[in-house]
TORFISE-578601 format. One record per residue (C-alpha): residue number from 1; x, y, z; residue in one letter; chain. Coordinates in Angstrom, 3 decimals, padded with zeros to 6 digits. Each point is the difference from the previous one (the first is absolute). Example, Ala and Ser with C-alpha at 12.3 -4.5 7.8 and 13.67 -1.06 7.14 Angstrom:
BEGIN
i:1&u:012.300&v:-004.500&w:007.800&aa:A&ch:A
i:2&u:001.370&v:003.440&w:-000.660&aa:S&ch:A
***
This chain:
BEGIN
i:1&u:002.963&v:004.487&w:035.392&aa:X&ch:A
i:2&u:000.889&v:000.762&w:-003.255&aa:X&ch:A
i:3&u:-001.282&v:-003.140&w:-002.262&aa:X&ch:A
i:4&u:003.551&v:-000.627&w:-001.946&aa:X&ch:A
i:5&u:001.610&v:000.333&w:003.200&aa:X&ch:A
i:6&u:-002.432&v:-002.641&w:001.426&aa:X&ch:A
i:7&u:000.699&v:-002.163&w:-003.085&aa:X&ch:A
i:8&u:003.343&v:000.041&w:000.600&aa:X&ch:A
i:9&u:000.200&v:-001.099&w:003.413&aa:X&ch:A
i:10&u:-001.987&v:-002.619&w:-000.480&aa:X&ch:A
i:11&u:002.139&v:-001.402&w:-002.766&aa:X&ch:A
i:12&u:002.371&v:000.292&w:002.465&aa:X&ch:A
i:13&u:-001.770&v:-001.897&w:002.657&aa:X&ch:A
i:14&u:-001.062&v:-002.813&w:-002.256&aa:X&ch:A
i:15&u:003.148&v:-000.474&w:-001.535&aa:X&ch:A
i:16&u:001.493&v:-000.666&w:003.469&aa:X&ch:A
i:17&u:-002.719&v:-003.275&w:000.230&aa:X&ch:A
i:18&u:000.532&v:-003.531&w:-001.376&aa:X&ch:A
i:19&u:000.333&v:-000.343&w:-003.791&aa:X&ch:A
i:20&u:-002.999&v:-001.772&w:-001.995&aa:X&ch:A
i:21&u:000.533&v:-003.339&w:-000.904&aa:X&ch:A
i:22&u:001.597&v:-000.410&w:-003.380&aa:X&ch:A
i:23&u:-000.093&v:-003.256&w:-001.798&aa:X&ch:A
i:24&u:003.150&v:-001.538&w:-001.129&aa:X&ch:A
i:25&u:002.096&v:001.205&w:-002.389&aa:X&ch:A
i:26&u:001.356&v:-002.213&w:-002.752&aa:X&ch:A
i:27&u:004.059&v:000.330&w:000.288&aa:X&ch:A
i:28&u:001.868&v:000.416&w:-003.755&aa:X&ch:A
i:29&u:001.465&v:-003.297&w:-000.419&aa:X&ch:A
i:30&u:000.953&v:000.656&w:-003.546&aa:X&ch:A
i:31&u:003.827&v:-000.144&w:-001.146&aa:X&ch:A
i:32&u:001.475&v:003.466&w:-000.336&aa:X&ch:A
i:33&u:000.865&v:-000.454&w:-002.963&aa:X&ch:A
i:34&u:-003.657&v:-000.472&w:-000.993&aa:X&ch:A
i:35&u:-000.594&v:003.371&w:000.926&aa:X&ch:A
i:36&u:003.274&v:001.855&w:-001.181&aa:X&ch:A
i:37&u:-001.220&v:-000.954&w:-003.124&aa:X&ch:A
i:38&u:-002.543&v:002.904&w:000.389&aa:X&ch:A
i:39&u:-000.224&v:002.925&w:-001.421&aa:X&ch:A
i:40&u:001.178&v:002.494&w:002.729&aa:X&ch:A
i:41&u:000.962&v:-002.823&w:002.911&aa:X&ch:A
i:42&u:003.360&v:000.967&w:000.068&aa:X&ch:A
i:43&u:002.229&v:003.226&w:000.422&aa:X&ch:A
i:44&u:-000.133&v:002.275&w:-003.395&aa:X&ch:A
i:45&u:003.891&v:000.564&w:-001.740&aa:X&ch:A
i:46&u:000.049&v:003.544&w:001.479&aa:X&ch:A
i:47&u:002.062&v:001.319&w:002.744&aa:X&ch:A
i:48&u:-002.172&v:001.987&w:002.856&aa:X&ch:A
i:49&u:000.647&v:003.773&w:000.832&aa:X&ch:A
i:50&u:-001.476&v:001.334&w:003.081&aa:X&ch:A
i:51&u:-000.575&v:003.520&w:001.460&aa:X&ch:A
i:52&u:-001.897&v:-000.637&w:003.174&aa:X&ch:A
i:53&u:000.824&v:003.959&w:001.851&aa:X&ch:A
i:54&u:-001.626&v:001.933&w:-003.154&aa:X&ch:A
i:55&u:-003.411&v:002.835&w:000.690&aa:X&ch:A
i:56&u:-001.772&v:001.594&w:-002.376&aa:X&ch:A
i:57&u:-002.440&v:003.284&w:000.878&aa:X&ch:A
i:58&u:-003.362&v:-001.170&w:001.443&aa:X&ch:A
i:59&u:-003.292&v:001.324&w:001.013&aa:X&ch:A
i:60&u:000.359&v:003.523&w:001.687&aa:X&ch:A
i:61&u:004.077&v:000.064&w:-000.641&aa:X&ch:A
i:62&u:000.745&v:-002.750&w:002.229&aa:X&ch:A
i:63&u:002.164&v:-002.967&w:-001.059&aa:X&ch:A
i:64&u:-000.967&v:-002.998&w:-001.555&aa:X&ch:A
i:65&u:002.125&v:-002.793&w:001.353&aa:X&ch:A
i:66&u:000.653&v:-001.946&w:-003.510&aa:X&ch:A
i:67&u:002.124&v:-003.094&w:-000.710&aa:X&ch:A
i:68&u:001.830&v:-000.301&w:-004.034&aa:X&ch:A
i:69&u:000.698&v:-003.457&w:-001.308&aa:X&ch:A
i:70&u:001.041&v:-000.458&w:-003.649&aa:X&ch:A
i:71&u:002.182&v:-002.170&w:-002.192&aa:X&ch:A
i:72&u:004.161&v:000.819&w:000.046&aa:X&ch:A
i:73&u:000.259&v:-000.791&w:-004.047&aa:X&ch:A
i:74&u:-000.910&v:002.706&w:-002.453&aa:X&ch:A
i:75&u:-003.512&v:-000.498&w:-000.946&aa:X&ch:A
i:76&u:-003.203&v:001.544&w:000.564&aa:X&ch:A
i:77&u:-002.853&v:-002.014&w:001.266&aa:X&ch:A
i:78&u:-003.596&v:000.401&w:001.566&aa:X&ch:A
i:79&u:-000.311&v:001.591&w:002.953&aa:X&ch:A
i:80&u:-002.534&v:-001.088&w:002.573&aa:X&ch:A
i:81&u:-001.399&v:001.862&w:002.497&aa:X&ch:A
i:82&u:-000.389&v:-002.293&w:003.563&aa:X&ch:A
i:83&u:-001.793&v:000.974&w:003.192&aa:X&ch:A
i:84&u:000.384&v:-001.996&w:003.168&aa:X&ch:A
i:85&u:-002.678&v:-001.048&w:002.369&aa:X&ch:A
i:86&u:-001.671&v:001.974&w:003.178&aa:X&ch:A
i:87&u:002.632&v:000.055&w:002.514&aa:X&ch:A
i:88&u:002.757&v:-001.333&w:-001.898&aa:X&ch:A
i:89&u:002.474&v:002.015&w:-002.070&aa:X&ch:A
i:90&u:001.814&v:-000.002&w:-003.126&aa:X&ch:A
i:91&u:003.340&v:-001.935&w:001.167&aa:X&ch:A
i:92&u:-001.791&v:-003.092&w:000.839&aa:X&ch:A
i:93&u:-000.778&v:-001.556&w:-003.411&aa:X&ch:A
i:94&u:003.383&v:-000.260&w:-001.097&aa:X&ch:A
i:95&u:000.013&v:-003.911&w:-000.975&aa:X&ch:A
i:96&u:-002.802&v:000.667&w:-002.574&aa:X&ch:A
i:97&u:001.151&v:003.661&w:-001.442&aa:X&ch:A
i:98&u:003.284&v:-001.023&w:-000.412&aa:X&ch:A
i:99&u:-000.888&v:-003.111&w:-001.982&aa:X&ch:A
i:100&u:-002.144&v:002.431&w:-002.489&aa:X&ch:A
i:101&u:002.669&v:001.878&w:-000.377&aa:X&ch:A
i:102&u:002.635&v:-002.755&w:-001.063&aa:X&ch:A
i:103&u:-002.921&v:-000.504&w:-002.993&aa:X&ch:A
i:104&u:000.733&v:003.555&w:-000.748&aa:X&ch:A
i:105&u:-002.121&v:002.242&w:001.555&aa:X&ch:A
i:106&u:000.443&v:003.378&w:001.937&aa:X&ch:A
i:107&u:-001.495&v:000.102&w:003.368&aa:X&ch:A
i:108&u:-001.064&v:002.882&w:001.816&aa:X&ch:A
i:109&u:-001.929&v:-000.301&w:003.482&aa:X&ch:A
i:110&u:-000.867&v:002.579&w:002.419&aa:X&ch:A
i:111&u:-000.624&v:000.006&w:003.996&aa:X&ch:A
i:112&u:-003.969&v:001.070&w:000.080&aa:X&ch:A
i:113&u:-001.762&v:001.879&w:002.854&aa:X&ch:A
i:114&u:-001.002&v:-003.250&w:002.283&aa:X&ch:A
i:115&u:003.477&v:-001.324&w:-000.471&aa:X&ch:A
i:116&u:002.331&v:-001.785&w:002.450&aa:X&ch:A
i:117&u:-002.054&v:-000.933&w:002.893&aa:X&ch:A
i:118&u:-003.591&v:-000.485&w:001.603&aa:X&ch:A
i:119&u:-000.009&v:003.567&w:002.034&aa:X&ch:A
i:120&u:001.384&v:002.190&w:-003.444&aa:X&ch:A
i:121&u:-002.891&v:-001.780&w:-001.441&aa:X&ch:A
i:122&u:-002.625&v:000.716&w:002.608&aa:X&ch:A
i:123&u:001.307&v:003.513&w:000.100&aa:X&ch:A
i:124&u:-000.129&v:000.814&w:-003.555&aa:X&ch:A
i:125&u:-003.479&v:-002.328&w:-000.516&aa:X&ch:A
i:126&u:-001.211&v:002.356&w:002.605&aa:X&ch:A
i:127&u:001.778&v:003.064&w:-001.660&aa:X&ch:A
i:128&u:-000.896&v:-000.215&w:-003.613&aa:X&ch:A
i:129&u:-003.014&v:-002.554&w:000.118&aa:X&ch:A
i:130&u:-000.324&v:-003.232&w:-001.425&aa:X&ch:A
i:131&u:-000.798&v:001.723&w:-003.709&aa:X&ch:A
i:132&u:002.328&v:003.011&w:000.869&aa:X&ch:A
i:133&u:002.629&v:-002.793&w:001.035&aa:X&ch:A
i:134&u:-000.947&v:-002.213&w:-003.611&aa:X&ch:A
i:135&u:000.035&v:003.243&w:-002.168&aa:X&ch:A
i:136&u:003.573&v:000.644&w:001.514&aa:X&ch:A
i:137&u:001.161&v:-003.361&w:-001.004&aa:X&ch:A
i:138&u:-000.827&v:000.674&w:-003.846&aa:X&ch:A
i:139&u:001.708&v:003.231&w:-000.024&aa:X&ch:A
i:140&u:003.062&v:-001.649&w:001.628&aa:X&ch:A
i:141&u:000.214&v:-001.799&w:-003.621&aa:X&ch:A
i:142&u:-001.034&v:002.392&w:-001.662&aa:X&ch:A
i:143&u:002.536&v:002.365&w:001.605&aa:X&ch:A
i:144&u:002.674&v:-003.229&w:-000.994&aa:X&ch:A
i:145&u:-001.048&v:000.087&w:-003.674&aa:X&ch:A
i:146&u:000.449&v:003.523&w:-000.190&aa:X&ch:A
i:147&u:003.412&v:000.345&w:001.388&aa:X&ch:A
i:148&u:002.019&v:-002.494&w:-001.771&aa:X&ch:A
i:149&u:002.341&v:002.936&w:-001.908&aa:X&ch:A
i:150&u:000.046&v:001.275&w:003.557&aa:X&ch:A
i:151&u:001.815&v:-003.225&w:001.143&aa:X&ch:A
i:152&u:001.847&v:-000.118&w:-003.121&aa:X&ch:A
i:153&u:002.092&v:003.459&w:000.687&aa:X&ch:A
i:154&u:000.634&v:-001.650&w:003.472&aa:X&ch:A
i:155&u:001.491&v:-003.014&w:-001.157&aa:X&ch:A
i:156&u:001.826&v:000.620&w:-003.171&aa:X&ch:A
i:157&u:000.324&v:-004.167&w:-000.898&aa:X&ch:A
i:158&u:-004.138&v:-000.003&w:000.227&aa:X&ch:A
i:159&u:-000.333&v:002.629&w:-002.870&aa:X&ch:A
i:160&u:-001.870&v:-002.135&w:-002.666&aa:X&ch:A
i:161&u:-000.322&v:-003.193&w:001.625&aa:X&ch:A
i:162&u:-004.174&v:000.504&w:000.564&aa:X&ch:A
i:163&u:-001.826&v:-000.573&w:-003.350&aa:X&ch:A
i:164&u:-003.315&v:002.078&w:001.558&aa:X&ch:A
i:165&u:-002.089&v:-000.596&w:-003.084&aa:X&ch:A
i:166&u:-000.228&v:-003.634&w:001.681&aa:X&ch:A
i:167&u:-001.192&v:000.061&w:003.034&aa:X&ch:A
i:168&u:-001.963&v:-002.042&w:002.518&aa:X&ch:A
i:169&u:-001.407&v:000.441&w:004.009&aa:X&ch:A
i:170&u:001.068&v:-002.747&w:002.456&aa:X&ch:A
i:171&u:-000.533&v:-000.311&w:003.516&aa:X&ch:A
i:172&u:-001.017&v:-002.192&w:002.741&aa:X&ch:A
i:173&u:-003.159&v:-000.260&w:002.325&aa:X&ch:A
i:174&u:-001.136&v:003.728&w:000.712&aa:X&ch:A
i:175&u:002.744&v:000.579&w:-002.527&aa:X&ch:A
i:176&u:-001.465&v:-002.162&w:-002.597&aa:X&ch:A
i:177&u:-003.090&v:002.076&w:000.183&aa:X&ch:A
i:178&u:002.030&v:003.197&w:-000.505&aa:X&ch:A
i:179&u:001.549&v:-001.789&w:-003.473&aa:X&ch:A
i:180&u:-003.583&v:-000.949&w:-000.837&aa:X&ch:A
i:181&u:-001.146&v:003.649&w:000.237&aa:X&ch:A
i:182&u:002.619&v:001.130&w:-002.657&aa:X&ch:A
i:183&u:-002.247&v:-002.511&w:-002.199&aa:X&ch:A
i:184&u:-003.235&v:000.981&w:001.032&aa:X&ch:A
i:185&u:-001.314&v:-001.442&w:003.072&aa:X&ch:A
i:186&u:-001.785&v:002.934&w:002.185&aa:X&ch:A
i:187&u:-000.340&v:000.475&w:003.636&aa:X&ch:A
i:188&u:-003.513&v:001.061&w:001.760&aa:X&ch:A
i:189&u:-000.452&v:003.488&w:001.127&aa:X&ch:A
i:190&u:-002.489&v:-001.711&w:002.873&aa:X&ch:A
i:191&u:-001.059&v:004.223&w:000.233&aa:X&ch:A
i:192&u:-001.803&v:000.221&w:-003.062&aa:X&ch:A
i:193&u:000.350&v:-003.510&w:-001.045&aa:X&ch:A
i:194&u:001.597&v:000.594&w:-003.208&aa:X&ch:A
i:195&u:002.957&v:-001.985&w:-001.332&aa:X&ch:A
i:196&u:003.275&v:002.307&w:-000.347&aa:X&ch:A
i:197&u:002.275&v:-001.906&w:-003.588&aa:X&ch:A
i:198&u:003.710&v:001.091&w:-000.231&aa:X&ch:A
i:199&u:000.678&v:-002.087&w:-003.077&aa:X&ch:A
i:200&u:003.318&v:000.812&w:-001.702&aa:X&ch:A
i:201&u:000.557&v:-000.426&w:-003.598&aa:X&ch:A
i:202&u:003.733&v:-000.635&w:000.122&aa:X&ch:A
i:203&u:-000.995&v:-002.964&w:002.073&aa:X&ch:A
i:204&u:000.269&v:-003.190&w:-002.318&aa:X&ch:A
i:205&u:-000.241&v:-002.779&w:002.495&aa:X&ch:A
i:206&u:-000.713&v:-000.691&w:003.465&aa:X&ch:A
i:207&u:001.569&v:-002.537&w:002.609&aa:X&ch:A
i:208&u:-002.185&v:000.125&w:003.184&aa:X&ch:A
i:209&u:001.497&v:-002.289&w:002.837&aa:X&ch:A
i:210&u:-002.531&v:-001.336&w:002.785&aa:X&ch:A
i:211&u:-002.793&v:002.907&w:-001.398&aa:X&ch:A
i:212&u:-002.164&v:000.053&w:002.741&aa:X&ch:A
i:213&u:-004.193&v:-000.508&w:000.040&aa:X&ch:A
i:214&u:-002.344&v:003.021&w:001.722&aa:X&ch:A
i:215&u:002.043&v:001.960&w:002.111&aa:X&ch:A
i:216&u:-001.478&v:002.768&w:002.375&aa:X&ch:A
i:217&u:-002.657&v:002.025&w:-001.894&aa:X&ch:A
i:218&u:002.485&v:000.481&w:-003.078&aa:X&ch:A
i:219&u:000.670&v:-002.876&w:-001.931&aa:X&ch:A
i:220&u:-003.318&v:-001.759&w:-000.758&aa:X&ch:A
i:221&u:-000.947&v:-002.906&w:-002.203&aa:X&ch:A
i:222&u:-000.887&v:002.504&w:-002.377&aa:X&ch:A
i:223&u:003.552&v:001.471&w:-000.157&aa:X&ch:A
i:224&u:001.596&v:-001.773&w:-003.065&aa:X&ch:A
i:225&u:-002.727&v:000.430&w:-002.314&aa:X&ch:A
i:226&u:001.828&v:002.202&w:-002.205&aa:X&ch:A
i:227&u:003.525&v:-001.739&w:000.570&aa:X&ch:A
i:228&u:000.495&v:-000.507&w:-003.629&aa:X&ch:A
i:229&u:004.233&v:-000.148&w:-000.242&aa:X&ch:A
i:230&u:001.197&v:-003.431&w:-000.709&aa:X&ch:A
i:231&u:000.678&v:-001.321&w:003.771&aa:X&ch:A
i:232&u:001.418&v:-002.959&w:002.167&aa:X&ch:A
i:233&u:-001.010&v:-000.533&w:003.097&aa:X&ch:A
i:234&u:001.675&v:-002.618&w:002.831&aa:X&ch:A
i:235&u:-001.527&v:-001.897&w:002.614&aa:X&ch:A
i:236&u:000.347&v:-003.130&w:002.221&aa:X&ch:A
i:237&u:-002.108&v:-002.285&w:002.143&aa:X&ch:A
i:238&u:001.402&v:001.551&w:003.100&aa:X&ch:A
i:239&u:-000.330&v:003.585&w:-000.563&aa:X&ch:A
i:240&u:-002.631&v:000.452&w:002.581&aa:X&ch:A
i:241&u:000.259&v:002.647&w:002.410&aa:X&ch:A
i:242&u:-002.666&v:-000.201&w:003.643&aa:X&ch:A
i:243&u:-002.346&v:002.821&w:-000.294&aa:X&ch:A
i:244&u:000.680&v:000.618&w:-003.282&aa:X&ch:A
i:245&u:000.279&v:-002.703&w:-002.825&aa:X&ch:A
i:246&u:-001.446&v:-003.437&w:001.617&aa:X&ch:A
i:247&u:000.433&v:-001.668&w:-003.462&aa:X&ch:A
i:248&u:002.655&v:000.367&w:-002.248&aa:X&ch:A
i:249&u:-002.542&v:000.635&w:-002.925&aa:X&ch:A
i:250&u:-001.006&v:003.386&w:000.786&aa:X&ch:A
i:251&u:003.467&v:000.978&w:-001.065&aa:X&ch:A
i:252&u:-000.974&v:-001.244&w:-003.907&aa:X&ch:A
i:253&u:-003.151&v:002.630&w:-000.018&aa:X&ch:A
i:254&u:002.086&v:002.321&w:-001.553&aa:X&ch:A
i:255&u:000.735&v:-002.669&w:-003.048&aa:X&ch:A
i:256&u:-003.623&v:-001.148&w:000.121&aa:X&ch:A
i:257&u:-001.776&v:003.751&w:000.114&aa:X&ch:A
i:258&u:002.456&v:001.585&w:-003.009&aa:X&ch:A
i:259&u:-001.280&v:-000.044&w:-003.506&aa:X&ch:A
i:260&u:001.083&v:-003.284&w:-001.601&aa:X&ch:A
i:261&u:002.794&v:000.031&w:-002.297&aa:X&ch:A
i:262&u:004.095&v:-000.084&w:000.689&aa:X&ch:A
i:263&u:-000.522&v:-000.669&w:003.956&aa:X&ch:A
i:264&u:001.491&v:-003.107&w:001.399&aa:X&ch:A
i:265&u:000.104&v:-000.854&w:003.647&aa:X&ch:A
i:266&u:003.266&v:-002.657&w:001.918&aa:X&ch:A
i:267&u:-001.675&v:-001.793&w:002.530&aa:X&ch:A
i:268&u:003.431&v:-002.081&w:001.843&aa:X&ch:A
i:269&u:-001.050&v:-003.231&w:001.790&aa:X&ch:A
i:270&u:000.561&v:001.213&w:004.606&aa:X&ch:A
i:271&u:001.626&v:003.521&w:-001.463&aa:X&ch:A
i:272&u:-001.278&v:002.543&w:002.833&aa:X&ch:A
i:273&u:000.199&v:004.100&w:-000.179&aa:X&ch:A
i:274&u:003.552&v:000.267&w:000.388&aa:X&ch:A
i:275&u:001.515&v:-003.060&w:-001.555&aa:X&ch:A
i:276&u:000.821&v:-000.842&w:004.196&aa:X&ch:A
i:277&u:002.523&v:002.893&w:000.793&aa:X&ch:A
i:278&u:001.632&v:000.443&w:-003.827&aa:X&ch:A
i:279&u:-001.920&v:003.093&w:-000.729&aa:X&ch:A
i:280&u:-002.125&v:003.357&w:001.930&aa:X&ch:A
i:281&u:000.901&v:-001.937&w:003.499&aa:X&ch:A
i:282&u:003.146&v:-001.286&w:-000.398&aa:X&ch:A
i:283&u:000.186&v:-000.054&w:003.800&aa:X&ch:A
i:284&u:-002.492&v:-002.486&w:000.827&aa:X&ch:A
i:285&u:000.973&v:-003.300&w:000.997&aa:X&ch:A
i:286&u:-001.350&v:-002.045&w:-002.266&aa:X&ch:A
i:287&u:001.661&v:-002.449&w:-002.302&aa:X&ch:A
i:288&u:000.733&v:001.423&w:-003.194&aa:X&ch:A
i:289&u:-001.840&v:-001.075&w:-002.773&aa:X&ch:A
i:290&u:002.857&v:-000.033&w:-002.700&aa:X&ch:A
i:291&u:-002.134&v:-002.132&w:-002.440&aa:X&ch:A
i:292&u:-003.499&v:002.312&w:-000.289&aa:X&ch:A
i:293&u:002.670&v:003.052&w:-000.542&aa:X&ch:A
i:294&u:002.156&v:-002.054&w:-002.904&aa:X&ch:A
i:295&u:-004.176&v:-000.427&w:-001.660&aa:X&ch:A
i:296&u:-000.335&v:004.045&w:000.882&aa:X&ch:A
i:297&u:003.086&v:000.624&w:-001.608&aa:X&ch:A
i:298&u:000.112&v:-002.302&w:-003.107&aa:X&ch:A
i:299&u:-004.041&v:001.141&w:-000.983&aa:X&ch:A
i:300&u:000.291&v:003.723&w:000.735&aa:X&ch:A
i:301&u:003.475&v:-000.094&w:-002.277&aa:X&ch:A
i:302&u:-001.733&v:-001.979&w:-002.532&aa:X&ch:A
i:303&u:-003.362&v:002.288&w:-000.059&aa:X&ch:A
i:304&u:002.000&v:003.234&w:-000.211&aa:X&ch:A
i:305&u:002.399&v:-001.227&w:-002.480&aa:X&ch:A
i:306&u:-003.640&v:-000.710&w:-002.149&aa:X&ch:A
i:307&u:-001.477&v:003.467&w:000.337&aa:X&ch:A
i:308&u:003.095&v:001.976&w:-000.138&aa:X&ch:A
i:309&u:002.571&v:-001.618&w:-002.259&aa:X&ch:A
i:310&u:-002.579&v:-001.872&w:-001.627&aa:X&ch:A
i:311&u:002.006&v:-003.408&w:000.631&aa:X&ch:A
i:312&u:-002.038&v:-002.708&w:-001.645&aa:X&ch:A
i:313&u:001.988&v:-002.822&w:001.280&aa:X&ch:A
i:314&u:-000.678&v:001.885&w:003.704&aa:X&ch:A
i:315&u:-003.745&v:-000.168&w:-000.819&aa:X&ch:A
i:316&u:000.009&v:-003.974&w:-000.314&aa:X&ch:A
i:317&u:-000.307&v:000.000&w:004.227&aa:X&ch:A
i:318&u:-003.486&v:001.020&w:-000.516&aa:X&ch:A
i:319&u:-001.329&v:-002.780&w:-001.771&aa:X&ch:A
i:320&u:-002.859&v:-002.443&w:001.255&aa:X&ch:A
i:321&u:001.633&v:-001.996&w:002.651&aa:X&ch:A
i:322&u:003.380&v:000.668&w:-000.755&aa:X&ch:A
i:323&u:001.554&v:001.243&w:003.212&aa:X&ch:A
i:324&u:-002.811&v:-002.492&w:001.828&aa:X&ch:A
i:325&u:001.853&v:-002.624&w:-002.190&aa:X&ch:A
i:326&u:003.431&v:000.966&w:001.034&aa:X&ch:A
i:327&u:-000.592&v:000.032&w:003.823&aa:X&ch:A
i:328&u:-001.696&v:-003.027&w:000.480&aa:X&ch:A
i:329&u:-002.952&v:002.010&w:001.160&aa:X&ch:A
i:330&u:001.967&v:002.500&w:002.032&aa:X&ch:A
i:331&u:-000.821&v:002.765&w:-001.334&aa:X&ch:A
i:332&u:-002.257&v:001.146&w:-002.907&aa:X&ch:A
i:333&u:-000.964&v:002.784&w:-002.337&aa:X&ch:A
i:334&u:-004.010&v:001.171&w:-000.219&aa:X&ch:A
i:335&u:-000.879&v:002.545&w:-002.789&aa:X&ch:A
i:336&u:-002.660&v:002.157&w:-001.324&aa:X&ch:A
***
């Protein structure tokens, strides 16, 4: 049987068993208005625009299923690039995109190969390979970055509105991994066990969501050594997923294997992998977890307004202890 095939099945097997114990998560008992006082907590001053049926050419000719968001007022802003995780697809993030982009940002996400459910996956795992399938994901973006005056003589009331000398790579589990390419990190070639980089230089910043630990024979512990773009990461105490992740500290080995310097890591207080059903699975039914994504939102706002707009005052979120300070332990801020 092929081995990625037999990987996959057995994800799917063990995910279908009892979940690990987790130990009990501390519940954010401070006063919103504690936290609105945050840089980034609440809803940016701009009005959201969204194009959600939009393709751009892909590999071979074939369409790239691609989603627009930008601001309505005339201004131009930094675009970033996002790329959802295995399975899920680029409409089901829209609680944290659209907060970025009432901060002023232009979004642009795109449906990848192993999108929208477990047997595309499988297929396309099985299709492309698991590096085949990860090298598609980073020309997805790359394809994204390079068609932005395509979208703008689509959609006249875009034209301008990207400022693409700012850019950063955001994304979310297997997606995060794709954003941390465009800053360096490197997948395995497990044939001749050589690292392949796709680093872009437009890339100024990374946002990697729930950036997973090993994975197949690809991503190794070796993988982020030359991740050297300034880069957030987000975890919680619950993001553990059977057969995968046990503990919820394998997804900081991308934080903890980087070269120091600019690369912070949110670890949220009983946050799991998809914030319970707010994004990648917004089907599940599991409570959602409206506080974790409200620290998600404010801290990725905050560290994008630092890099990009070079906001100061945005920058303050980063200090020792402060965000530790202003959740009563819920959630906190490690850096490097």
């Amino acid at each position: 049987m092929n081995k990625y095939l037999l990987t996959l099945l057995c994800l799917l097997v063990t995910a279908c068993g009892p979940d690990p114990e987790l130990p009990a998560a501390q519940p954010l008992t401070v006063a919103p208005e504690v936290i609105n006082d945050v840089h980034g907590a609440v809803p940016g001053p701009y009005s959201v625009i969204a194009h959600k049926v939009l393709s751009i050419e892909g590999e071979d000719g074939a369409a790239l299923a691609t989603s627009l968001y930008y601001p309505a007022e005339d201004s131009q802003h930094p675009l970033l690039l996002f790329s959802h995780g295995n399975w899920s697809d680029r409409l089901s993030y829209d609680r944290l995109i659209e907060h970025w982009v009432s901060h002023g940002y232009v979004v642009l996400a795109a449906n990848h190969s192993d999108c929208c459910s477990p047997v595309k996956g499988i297929f396309n795992s099985l299709r492309f390979g698991q590096l085949g399938l990860i090298n598609r994901r980073v020309r997805d973006l790359e394809l994204l970055l390079a068609n932005v005056t395509t979208l703008e003589g689509q959609i006249p009331a875009f034209a301008g509105k990207a400022d693409v000398s700012k850019v950063a790579a955001t994304g979310h589990s297997f997606g995060a991994f794709s954003a941390q390419q465009l800053g360096g990190a490197s997948a395995l070639n497990p044939d001749n066990d050589e690292y392949q980089y796709h680093p872009n230089p437009r890339v100024s910043a990374v946002v990697a969501l729930n950036p997973p630990g090993p994975m197949f024979d690809t991503i190794t512990a070796d993988s982020w050594r030359g991740m050297t773009a300034p880069t957030l990461i987000s975890t919680g105490t619950w993001d553990v997923q059977k057969g995968f992740w046990e503990d919820w500290k394998m997804h900081l080995m991308s934080w903890e294997n980087s070269p120091a310097g600019n690369k912070y890591a949110l670890v949220v207080n009983g946050a799991d992998h998809y914030l319970g059903n707010l994004i990648c699975r917004t089907e599940r039914e599991h409570p959602p977890q409206e506080d974790a994504l409200k620290m998600v939102q404010l801290t990725t706002t905050a560290f994008l307004d630092t890099i990009l707009k070079n906001d100061k005052g945005a920058g303050l979120i980063f200090a020792d202890n402060y965000l530790a300070e202003k959740t009563q332990g819920y959630a906190k801020i490690l850096r490097r």
